[in-house]
N, C-alpha and C positions, 0 to 999 in steps of 0.2 A: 405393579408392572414396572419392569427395569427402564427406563427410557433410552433410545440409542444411541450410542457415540457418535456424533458427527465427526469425520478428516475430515482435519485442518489442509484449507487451499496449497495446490504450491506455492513454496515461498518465492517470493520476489525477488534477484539477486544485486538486482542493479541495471538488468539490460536495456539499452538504450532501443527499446522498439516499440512505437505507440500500440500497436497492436497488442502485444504480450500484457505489455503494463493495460489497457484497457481490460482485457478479456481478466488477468490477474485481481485487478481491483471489484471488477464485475462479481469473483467470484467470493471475495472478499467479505463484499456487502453481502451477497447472497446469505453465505453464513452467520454474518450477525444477525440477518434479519432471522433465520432458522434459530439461532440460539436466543431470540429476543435482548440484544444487544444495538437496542434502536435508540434514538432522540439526541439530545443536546442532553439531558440528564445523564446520561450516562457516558459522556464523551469520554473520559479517566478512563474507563473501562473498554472502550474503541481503541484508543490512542494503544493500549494495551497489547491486545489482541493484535492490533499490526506489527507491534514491537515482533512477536513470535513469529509473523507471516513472514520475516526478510530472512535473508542468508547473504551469504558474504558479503558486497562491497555495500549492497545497502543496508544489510545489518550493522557492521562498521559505521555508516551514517547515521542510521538511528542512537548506535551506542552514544556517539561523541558531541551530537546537535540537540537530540531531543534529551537524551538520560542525562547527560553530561550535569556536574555539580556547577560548571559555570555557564551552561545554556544562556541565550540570550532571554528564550522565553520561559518562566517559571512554568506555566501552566498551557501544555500544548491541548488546540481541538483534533478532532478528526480531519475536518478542512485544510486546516494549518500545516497538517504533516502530512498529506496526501499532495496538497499545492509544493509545499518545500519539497518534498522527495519529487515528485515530476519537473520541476525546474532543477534538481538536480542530474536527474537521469534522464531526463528526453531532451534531447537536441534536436535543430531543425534537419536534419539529415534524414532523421527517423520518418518526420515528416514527407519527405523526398522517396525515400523506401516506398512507405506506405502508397505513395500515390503510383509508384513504377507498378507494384505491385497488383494496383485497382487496374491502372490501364492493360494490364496486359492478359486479366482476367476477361 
């Protein structure tokens, strides 16, 4: 029995919107968890997997922080580049948005 191809989540671009990057990252995990792409043992293979999940400005980030020959960190977690990439891409504005957006639901 053939098993099915799982699509891969939209990719993430960079947008500064907690909501997008939440629901983004939700779906993220989702899929590894479908693909058994679980634990700390296999974090190389997570960290991976996100690499594919960006597009532009935050692929460009991924390319130059995490791949890069002179990175700071040799060996990134999943944590590590989910925490780095949200301090890079969500500012407190986003914040601000998201709460207009709750009041006035």
């Amino acid at each position: 029995v053939k098993s099915a191809k799982l699509p891969m989540p939209e990719k993430y671009k960079g947008q500064d919107d907690i909501e997008y990057f939440r629901t983004w990252l939700t779906s993220v995990v989702r899929h590894m968890k479908l693909i058994g792409l679980t634990g700390t043992e296999l974090d190389e293979g997570r960290v991976l997997l996100l690499g594919i999940s960006f597009g532009g400005e935050a692929s460009e980030w991924y390319s130059q922080v995490v791949e890069a020959s002179n990175r700071l960190l040799n060996h990134w977690t999943f944590f590590e580049v989910v925490h780095a990439l949200y301090n890079r891409f969500i500012h407190i504005s986003s914040f601000q948005v998201a709460y207009t957006r709750f009041c006035t639901v």
